[in-house]
C-alpha positions in Angstrom: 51.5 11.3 26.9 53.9 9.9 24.3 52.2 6.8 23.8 48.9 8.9 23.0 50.4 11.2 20.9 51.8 7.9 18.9 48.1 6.1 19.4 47.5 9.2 17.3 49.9 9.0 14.5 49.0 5.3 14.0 45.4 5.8 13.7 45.7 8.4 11.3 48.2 6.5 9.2 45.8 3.7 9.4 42.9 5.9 8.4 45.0 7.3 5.3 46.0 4.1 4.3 42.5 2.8 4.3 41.0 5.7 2.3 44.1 5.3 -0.5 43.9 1.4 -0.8 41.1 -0.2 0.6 37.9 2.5 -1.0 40.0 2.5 -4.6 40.0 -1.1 -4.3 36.5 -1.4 -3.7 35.4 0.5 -5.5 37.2 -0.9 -8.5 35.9 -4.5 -7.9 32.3 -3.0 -7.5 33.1 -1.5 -11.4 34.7 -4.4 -12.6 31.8 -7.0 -10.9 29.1 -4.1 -12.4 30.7 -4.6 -16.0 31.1 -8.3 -15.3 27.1 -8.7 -15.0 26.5 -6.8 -17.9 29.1 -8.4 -20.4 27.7 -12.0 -19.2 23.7 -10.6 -19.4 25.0 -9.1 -23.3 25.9 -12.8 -23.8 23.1 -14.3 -22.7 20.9 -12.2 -24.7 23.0 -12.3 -27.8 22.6 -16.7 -27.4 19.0 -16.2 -27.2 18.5 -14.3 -30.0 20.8 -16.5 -31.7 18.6 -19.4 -30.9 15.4 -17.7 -31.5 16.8 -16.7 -34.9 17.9 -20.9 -35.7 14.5 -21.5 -34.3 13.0 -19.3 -36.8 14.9 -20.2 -40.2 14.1 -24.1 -39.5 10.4 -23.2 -39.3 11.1 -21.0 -42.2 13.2 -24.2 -44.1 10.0 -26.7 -42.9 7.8 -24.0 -44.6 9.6 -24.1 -47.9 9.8 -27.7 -47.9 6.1 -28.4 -47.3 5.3 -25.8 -49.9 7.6 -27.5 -52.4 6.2 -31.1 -51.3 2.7 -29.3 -51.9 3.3 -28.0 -55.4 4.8 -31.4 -56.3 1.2 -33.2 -55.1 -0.8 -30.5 -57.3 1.4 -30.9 -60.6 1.4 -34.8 -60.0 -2.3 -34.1 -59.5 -2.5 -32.4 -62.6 -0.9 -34.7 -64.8 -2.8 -37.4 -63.9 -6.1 -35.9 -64.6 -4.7 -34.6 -68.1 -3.8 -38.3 -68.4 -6.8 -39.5 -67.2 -8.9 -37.2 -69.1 
């Protein structure tokens, strides 16, 4: 009888203890492993559009360079057939 009655009062302790330690605690790693994912996905996209911006100002910089190169050719162009003229 006594040793049910104390079964009893240990389980429930047990139970107790479990819902105010063990579910917060899950619970909390669940958040913080939630918030984790999304802080290194943020990153990730933050590098790629980082990269796609580089990406684009050097095909922007080889842009303006070949123009400039081009506009050199046409006014060396142009002065040698006003020379050769």
């Amino acid at each position: 009888m006594y040793i049910c009655i104390v079964y009893n009062i240990v389980m429930i302790v047990l139970f107790c203890i479990r819902l105010t330690i063990l579910v917060p605690f899950i619970a909390y790693l669940c958040i913080y492993l939630n918030i984790e994912t999304h802080i290194y996905t943020l990153i990730i996209q933050l590098n790629n559009n980082n990269n796609n911006n580089n990406n684009n100002n050097n095909k922007n910089n080889n842009n303006n360079n070949n123009n400039s190169s081009n506009n050199n050719n046409n006014n060396d162009n142009a002065r040698y057939s006003c020379q050769k003229s």
